[in-house]
CHARMM-style PDB file with segment names, atoms N, HN, CA, C and O in Angstrom:
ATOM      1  N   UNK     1      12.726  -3.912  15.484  1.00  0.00      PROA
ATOM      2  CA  UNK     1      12.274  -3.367  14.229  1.00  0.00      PROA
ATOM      3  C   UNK     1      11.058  -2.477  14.461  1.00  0.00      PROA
ATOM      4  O   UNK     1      10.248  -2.825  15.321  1.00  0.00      PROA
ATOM      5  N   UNK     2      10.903  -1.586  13.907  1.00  0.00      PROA
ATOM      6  HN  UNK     2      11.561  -1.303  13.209  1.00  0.00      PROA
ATOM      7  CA  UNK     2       9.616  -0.579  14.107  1.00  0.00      PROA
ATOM      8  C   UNK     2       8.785  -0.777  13.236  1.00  0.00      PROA
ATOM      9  O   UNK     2       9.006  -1.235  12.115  1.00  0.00      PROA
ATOM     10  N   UNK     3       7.668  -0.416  13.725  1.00  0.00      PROA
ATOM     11  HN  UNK     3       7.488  -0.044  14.636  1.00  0.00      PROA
ATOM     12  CA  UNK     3       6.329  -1.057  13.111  1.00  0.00      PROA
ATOM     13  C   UNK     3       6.159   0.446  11.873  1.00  0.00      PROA
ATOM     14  O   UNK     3       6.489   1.625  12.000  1.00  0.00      PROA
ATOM     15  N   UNK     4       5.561  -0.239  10.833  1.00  0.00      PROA
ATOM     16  HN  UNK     4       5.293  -1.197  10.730  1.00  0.00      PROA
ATOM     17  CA  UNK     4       5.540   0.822   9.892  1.00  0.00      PROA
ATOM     18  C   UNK     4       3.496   1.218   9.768  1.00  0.00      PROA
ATOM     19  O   UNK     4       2.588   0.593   9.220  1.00  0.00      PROA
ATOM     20  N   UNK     5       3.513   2.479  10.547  1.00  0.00      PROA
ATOM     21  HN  UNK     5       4.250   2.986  10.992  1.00  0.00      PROA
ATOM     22  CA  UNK     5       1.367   2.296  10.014  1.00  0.00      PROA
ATOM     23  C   UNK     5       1.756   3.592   9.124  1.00  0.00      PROA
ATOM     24  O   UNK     5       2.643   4.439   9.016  1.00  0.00      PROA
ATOM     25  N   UNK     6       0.378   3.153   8.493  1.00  0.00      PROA
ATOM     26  HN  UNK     6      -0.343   2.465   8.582  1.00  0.00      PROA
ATOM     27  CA  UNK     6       0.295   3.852   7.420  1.00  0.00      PROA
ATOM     28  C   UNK     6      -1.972   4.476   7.807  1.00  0.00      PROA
ATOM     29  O   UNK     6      -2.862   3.960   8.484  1.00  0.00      PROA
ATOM     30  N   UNK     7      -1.931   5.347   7.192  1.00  0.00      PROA
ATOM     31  HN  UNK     7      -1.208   5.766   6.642  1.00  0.00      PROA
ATOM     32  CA  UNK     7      -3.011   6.467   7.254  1.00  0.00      PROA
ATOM     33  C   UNK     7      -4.422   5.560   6.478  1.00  0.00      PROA
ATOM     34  O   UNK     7      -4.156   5.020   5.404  1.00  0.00      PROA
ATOM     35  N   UNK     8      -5.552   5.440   6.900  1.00  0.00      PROA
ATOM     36  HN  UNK     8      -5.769   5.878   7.772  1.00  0.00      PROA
ATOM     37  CA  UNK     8      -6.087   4.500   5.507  1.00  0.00      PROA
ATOM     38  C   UNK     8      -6.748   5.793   4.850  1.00  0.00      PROA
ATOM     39  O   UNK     8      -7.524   6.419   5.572  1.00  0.00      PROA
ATOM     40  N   UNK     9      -6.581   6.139   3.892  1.00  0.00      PROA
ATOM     41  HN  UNK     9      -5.950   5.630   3.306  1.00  0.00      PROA
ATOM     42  CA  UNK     9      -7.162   7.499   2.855  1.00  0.00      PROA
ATOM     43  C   UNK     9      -9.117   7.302   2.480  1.00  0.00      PROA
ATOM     44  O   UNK     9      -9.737   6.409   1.903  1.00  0.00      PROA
ATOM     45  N   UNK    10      -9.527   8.502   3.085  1.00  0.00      PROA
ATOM     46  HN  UNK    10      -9.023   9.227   3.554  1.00  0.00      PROA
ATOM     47  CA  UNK    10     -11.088   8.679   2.914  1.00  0.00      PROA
ATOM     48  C   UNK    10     -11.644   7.544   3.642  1.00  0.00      PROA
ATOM     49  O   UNK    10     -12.662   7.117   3.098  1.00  0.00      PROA
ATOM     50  N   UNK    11     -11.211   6.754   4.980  1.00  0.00      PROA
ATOM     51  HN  UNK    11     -10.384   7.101   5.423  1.00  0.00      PROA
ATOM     52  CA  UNK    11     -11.655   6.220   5.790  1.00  0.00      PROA
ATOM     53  C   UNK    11     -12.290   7.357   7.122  1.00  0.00      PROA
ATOM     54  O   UNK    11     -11.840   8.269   7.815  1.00  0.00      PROA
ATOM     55  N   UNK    12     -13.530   6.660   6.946  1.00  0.00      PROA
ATOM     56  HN  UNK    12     -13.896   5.918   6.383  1.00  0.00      PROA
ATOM     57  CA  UNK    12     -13.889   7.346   8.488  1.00  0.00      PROA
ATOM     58  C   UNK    12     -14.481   6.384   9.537  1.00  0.00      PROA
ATOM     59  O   UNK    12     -15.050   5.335   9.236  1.00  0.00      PROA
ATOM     60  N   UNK    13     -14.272   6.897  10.978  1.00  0.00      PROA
ATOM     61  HN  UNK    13     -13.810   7.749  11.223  1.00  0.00      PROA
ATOM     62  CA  UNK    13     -13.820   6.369  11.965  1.00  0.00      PROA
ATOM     63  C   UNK    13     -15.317   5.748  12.346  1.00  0.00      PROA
ATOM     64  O   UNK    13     -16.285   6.457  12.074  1.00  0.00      PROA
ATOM     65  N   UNK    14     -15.546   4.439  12.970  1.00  0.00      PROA
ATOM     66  HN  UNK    14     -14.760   3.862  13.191  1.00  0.00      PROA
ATOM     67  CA  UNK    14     -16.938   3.760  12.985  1.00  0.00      PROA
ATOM     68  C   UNK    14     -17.101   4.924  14.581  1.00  0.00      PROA
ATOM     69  O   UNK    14     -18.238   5.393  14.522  1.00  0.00      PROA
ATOM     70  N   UNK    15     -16.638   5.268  15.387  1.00  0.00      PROA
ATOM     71  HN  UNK    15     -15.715   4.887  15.435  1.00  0.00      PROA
ATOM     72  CA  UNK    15     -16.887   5.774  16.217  1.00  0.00      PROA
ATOM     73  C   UNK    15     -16.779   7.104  16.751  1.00  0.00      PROA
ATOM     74  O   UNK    15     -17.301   7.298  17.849  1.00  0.00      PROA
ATOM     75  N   UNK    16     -15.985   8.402  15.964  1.00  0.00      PROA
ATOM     76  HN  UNK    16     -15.561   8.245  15.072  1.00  0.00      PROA
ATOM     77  CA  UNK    16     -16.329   9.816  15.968  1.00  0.00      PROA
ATOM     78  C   UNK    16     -16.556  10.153  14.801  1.00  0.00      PROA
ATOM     79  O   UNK    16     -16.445  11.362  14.601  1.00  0.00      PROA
ATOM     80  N   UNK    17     -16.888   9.411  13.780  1.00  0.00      PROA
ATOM     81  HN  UNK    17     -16.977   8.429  13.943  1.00  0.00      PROA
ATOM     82  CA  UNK    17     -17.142   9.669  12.420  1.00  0.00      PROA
ATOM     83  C   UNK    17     -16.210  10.642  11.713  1.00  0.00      PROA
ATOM     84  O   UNK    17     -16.466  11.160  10.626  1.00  0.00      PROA
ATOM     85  N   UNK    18     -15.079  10.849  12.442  1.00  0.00      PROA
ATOM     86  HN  UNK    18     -14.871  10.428  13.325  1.00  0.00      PROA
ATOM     87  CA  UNK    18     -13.710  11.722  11.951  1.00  0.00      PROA
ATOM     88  C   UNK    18     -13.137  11.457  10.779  1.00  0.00      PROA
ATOM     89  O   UNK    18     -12.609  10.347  10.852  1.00  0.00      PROA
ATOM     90  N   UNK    19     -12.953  12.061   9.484  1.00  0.00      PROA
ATOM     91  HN  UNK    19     -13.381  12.962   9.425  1.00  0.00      PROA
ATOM     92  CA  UNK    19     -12.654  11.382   8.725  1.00  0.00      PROA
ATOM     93  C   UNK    19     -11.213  11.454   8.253  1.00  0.00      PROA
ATOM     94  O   UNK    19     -10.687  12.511   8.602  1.00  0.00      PROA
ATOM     95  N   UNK    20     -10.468  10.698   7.607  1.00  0.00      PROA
ATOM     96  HN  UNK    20     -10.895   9.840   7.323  1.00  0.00      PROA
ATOM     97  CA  UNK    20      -9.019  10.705   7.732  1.00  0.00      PROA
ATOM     98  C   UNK    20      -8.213  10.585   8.381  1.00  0.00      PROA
ATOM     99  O   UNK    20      -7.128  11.123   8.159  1.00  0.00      PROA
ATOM    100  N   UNK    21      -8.511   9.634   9.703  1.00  0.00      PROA
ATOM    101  HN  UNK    21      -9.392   9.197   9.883  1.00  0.00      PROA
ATOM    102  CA  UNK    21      -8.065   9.964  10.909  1.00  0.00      PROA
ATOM    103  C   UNK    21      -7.703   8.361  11.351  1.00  0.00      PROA
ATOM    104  O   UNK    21      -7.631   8.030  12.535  1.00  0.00      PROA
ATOM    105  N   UNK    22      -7.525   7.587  10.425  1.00  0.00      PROA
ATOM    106  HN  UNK    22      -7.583   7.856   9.464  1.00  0.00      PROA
ATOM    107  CA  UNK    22      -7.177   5.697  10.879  1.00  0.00      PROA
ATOM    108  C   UNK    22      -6.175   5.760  10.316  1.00  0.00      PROA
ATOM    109  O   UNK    22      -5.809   6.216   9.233  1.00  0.00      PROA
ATOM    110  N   UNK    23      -5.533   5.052  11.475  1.00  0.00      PROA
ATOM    111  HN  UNK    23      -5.830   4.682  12.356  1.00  0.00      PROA
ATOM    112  CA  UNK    23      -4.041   4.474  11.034  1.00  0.00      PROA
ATOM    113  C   UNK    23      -3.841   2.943  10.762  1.00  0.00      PROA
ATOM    114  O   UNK    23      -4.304   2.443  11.787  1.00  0.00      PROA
ATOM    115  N   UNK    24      -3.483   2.082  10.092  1.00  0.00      PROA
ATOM    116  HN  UNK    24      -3.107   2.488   9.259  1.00  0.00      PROA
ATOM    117  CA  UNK    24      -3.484   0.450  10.091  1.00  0.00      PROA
ATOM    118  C   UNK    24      -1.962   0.115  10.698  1.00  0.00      PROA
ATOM    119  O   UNK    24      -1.160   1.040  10.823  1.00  0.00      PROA
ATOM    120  N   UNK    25      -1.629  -1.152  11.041  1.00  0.00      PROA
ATOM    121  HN  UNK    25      -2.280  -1.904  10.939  1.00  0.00      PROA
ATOM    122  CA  UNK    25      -0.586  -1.434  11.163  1.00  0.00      PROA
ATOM    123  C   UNK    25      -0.432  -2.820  11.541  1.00  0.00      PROA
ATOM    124  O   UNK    25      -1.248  -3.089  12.422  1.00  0.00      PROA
ATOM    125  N   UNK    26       0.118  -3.572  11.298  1.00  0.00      PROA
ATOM    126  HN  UNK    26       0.781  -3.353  10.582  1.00  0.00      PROA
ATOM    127  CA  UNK    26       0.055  -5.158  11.775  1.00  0.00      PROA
ATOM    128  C   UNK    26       1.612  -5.503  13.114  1.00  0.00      PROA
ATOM    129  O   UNK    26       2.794  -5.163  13.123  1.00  0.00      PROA
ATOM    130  N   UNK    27       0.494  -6.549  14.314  1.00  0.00      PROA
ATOM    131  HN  UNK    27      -0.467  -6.825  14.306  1.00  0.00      PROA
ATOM    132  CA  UNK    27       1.454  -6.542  14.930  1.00  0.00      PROA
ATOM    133  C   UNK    27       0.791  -8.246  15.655  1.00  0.00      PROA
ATOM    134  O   UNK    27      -0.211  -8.641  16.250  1.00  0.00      PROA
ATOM    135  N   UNK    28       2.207  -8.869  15.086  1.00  0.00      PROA
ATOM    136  HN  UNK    28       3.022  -8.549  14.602  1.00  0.00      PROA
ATOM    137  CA  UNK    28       1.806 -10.594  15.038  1.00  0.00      PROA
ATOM    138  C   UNK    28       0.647 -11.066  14.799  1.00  0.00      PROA
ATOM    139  O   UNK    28      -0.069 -11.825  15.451  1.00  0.00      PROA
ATOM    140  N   UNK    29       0.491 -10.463  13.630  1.00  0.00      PROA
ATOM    141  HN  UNK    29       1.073  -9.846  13.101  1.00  0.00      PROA
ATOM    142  CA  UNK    29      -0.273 -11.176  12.390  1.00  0.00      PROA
ATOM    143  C   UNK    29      -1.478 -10.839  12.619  1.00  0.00      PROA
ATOM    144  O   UNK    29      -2.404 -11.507  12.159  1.00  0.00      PROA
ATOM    145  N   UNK    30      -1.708  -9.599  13.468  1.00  0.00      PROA
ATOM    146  HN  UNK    30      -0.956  -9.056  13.842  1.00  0.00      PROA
ATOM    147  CA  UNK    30      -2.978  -9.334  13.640  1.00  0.00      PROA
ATOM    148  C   UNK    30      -2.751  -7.663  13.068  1.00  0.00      PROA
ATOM    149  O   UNK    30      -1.828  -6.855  13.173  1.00  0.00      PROA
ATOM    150  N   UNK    31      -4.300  -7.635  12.329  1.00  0.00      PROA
ATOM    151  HN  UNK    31      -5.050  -8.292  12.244  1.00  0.00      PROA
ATOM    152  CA  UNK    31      -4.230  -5.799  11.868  1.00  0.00      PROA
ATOM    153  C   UNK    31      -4.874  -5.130  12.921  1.00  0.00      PROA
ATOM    154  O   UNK    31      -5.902  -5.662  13.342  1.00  0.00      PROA
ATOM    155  N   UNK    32      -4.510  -4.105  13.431  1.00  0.00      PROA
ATOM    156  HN  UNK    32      -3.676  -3.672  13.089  1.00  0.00      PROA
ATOM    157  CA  UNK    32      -4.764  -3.162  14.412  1.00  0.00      PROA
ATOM    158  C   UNK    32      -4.794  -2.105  13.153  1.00  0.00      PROA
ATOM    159  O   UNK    32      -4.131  -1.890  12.139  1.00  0.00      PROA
ATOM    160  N   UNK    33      -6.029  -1.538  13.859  1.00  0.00      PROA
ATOM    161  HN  UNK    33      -6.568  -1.713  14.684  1.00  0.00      PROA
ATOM    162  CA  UNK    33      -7.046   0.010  13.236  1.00  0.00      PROA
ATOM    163  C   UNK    33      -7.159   0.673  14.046  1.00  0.00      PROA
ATOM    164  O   UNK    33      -7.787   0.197  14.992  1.00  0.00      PROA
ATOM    165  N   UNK    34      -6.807   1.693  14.157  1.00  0.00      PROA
ATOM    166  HN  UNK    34      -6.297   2.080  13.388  1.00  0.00      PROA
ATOM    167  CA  UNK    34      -6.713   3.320  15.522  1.00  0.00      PROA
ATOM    168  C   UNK    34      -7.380   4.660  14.658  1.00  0.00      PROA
ATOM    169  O   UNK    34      -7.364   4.870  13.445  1.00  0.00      PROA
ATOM    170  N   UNK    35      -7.744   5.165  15.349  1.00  0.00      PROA
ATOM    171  HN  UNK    35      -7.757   4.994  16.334  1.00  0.00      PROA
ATOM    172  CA  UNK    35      -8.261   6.386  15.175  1.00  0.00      PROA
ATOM    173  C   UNK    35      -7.040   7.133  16.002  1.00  0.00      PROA
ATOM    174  O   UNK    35      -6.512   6.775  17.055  1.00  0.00      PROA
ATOM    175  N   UNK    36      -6.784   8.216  15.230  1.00  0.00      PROA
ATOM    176  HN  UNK    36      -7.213   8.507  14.374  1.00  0.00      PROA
ATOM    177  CA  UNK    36      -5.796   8.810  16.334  1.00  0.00      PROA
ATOM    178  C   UNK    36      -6.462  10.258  16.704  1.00  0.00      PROA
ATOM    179  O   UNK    36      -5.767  11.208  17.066  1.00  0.00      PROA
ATOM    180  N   UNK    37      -7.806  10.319  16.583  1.00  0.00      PROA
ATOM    181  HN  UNK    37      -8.371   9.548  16.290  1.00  0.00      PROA
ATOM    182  CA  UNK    37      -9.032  11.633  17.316  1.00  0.00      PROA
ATOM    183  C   UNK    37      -9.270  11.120  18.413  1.00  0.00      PROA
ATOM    184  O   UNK    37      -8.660  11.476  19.421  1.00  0.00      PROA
ATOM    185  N   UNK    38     -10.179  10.208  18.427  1.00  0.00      PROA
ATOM    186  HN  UNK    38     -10.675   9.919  17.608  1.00  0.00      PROA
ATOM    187  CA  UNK    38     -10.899   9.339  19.326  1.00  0.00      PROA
ATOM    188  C   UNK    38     -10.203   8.395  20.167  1.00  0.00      PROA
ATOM    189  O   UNK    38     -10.807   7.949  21.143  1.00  0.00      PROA
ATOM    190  N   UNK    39      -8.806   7.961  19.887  1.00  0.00      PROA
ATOM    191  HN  UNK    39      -8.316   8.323  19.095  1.00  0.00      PROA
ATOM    192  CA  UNK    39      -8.632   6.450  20.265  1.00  0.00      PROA
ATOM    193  C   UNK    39      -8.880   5.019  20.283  1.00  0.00      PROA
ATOM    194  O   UNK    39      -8.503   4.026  20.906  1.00  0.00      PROA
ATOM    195  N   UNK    40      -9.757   5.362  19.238  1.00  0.00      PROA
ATOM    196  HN  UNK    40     -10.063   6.169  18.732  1.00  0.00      PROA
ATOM    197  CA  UNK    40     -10.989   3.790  18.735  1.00  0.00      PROA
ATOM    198  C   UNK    40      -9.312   2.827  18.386  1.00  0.00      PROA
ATOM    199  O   UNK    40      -8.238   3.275  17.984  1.00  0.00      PROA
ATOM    200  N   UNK    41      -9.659   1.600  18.696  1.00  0.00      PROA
ATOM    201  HN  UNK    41     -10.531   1.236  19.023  1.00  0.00      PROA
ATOM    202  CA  UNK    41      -8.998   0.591  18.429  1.00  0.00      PROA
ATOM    203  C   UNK    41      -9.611  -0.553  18.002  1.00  0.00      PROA
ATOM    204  O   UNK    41     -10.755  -0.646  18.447  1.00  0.00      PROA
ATOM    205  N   UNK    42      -9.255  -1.495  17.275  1.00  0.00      PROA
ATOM    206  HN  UNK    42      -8.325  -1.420  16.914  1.00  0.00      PROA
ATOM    207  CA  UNK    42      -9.753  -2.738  16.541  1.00  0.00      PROA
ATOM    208  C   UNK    42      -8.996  -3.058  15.965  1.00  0.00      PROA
ATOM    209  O   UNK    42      -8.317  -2.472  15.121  1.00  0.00      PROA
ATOM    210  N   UNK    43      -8.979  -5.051  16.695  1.00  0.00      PROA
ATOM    211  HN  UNK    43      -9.531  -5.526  17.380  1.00  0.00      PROA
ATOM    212  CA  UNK    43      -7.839  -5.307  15.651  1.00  0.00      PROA
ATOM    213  C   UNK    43      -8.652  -6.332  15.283  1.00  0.00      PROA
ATOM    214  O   UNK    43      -9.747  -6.589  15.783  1.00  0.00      PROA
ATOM    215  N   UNK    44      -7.910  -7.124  14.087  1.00  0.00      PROA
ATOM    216  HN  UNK    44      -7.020  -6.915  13.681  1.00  0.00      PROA
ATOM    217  CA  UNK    44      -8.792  -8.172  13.039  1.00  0.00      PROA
ATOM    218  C   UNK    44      -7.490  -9.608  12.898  1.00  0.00      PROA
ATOM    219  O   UNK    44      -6.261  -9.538  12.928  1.00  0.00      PROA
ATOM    220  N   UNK    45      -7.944 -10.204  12.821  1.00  0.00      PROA
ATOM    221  HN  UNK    45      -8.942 -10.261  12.796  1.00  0.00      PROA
ATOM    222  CA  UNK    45      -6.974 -11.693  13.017  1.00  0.00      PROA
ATOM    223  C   UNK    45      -7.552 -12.400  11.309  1.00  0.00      PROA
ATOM    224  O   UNK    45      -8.627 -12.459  10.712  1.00  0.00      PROA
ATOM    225  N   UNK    46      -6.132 -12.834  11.044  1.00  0.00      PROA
ATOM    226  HN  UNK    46      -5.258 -12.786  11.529  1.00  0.00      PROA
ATOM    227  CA  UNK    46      -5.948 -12.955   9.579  1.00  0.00      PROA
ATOM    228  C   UNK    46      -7.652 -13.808   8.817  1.00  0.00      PROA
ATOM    229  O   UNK    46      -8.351 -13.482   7.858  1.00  0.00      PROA
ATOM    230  N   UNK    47      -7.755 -14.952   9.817  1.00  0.00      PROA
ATOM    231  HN  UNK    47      -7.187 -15.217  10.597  1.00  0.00      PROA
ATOM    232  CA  UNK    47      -9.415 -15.120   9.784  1.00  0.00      PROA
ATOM    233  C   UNK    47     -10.540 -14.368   9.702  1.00  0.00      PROA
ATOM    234  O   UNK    47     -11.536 -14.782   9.108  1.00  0.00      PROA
ATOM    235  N   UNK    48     -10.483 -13.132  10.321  1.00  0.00      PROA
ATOM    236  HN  UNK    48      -9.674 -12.797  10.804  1.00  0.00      PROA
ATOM    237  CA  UNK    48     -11.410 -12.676  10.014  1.00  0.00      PROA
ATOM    238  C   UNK    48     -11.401 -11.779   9.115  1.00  0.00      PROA
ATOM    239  O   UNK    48     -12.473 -11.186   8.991  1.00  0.00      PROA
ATOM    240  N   UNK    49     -10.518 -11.449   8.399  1.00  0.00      PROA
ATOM    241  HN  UNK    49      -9.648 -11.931   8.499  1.00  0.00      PROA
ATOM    242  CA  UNK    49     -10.225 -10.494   7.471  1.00  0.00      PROA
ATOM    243  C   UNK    49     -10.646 -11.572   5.785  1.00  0.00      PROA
ATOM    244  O   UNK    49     -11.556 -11.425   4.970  1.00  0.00      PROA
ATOM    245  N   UNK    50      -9.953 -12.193   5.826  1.00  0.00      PROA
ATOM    246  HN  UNK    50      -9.214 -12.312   6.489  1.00  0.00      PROA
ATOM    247  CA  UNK    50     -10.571 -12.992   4.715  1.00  0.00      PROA
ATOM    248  C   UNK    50     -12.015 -13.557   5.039  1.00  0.00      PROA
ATOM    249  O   UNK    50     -12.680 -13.822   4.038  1.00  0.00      PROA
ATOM    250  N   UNK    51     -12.554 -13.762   6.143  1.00  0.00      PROA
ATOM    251  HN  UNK    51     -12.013 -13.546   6.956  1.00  0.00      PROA
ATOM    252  CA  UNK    51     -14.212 -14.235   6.081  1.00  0.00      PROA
ATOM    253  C   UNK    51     -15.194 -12.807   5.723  1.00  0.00      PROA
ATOM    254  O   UNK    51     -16.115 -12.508   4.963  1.00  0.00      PROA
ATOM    255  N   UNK    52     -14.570 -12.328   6.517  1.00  0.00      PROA
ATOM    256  HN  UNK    52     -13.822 -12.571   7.134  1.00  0.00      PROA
ATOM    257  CA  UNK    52     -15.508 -10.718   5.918  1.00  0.00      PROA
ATOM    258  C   UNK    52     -15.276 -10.231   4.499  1.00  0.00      PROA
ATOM    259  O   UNK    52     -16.221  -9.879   3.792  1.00  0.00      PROA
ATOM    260  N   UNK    53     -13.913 -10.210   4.051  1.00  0.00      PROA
ATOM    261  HN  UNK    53     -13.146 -10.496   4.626  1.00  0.00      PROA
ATOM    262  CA  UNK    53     -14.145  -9.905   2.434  1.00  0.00      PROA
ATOM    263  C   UNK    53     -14.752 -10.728   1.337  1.00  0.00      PROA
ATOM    264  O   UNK    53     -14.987 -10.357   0.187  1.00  0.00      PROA
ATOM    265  N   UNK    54     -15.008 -12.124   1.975  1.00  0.00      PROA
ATOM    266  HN  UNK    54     -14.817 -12.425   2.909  1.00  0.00      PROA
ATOM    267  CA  UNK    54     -15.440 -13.477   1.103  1.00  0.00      PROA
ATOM    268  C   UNK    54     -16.622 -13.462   1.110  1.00  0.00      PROA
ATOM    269  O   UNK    54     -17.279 -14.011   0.226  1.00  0.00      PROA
ATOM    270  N   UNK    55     -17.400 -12.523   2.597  1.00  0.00      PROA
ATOM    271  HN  UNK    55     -16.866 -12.077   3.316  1.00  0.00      PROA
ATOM    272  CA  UNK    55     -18.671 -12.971   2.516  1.00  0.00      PROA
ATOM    273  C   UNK    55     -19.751 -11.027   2.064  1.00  0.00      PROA
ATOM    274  O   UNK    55     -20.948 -10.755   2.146  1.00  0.00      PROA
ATOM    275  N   UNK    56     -18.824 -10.377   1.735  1.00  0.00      PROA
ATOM    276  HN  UNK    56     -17.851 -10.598   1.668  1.00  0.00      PROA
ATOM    277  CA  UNK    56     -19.054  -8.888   0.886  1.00  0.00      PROA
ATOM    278  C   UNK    56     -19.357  -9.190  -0.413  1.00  0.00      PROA
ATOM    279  O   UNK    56     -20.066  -8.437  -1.080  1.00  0.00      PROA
ATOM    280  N   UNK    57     -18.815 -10.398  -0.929  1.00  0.00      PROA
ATOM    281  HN  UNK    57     -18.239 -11.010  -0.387  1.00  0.00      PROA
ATOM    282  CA  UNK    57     -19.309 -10.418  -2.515  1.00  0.00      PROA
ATOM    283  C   UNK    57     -19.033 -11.939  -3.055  1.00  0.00      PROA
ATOM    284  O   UNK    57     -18.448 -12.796  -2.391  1.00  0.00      PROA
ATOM    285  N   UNK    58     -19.405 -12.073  -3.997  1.00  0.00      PROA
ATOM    286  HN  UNK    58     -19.879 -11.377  -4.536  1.00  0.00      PROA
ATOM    287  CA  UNK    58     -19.811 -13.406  -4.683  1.00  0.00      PROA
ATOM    288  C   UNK    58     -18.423 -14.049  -5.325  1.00  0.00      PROA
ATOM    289  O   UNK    58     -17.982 -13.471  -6.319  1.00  0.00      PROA
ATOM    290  N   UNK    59     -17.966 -14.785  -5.007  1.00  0.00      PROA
ATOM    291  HN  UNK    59     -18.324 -15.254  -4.200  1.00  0.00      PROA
ATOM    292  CA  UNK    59     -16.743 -15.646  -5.858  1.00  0.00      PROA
ATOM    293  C   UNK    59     -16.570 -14.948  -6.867  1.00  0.00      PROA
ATOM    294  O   UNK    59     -15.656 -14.140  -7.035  1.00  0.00      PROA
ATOM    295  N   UNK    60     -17.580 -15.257  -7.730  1.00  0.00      PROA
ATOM    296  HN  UNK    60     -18.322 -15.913  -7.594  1.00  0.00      PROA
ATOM    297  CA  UNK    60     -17.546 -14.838  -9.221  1.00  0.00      PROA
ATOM    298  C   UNK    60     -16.938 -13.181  -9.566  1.00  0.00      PROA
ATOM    299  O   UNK    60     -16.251 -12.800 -10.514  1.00  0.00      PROA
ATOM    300  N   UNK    61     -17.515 -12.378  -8.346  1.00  0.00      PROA
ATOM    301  HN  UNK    61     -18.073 -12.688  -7.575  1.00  0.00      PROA
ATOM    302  CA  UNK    61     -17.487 -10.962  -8.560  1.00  0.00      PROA
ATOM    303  C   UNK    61     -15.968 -10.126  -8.453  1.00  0.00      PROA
ATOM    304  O   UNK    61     -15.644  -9.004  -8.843  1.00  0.00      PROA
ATOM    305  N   UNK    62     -15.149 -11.281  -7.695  1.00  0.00      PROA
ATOM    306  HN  UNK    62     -15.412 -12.192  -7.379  1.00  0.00      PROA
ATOM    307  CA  UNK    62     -14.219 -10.303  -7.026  1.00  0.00      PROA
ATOM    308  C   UNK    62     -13.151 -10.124  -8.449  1.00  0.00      PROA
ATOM    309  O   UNK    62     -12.948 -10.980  -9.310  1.00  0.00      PROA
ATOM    310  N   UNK    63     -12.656  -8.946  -8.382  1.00  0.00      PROA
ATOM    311  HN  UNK    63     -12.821  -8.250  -7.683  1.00  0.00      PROA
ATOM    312  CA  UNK    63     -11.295  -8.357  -9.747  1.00  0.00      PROA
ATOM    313  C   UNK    63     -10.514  -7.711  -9.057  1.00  0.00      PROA
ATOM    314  O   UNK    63     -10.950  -6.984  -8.164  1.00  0.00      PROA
ATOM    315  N   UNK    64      -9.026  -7.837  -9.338  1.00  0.00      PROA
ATOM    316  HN  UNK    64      -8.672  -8.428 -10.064  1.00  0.00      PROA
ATOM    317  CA  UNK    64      -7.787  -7.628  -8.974  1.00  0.00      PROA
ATOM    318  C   UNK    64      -7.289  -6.367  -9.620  1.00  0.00      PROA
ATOM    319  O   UNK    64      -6.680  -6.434 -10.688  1.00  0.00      PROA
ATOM    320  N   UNK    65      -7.493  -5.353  -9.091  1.00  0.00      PROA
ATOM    321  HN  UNK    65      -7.987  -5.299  -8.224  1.00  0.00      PROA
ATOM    322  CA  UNK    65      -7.273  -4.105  -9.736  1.00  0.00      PROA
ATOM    323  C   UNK    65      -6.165  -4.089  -9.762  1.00  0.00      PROA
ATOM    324  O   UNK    65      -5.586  -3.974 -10.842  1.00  0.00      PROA
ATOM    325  N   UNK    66      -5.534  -4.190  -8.674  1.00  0.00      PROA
ATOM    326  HN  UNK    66      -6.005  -4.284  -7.797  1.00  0.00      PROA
ATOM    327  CA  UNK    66      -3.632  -3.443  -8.499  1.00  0.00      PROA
ATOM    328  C   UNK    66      -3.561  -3.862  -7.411  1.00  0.00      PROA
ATOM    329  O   UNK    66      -4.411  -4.377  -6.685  1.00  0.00      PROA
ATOM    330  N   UNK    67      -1.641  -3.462  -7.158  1.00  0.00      PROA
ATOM    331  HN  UNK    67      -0.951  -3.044  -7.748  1.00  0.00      PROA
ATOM    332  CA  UNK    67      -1.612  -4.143  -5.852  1.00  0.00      PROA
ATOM    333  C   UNK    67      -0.552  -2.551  -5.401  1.00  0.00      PROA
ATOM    334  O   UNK    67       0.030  -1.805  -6.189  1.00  0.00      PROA
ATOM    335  N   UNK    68      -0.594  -2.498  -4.477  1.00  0.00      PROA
ATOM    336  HN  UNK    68      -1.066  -3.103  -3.837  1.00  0.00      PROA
ATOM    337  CA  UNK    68       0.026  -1.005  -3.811  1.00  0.00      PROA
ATOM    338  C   UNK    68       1.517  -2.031  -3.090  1.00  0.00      PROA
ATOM    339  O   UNK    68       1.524  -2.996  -2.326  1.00  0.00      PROA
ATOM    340  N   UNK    69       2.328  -1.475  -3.579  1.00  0.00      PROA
ATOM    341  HN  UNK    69       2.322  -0.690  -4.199  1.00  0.00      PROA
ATOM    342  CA  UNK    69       3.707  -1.534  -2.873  1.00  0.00      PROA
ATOM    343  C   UNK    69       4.243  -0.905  -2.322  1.00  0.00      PROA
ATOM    344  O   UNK    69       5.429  -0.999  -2.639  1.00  0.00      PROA
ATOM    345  N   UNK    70       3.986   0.190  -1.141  1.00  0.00      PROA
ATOM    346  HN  UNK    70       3.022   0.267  -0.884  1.00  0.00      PROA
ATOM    347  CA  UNK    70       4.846   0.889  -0.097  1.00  0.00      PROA
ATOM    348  C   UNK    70       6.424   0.939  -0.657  1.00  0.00      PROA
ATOM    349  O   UNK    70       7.092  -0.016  -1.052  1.00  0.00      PROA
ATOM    350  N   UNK    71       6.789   2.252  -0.575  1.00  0.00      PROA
ATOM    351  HN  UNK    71       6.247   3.029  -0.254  1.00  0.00      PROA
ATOM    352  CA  UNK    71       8.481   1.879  -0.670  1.00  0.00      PROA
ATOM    353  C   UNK    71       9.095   2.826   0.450  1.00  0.00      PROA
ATOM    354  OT1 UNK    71      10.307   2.823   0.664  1.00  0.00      PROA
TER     355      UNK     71
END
């Protein structure tokens, strides 16, 4: 099966400061982040993705805008 990445929009790159230029994509349950200027790579494991958004803002604060469905 082929991996589907997608572009992240008005992201810029922690390391050529390129902007528009990250791709996301998950591969066994881990998110991988690329720059495709630079080659920057980072990936994030399902743990740390929920500890970092939990600890950005207050229980109370977080609201569910929408949810994006790829088709």
């Amino acid at each position: 099966m082929k991996t589907k990445k997608r572009f992240i929009a008005g992201a810029n790159c922690p390391n050529c400061k390129q902007s528009d230029s990250l791709r996301v994509w998950e591969e066994n349950q881990i998110e991988v982040v690329e720059c495709v200027e630079c080659d920057y790579v980072e990936q994030k494991t399902p743990q740390a993705i929920e500890a970092r958004s939990h600890s950005s803002s207050s229980p109370n604060s977080e609201q569910l805008i929408g949810i994006f469905k790829p088709e």
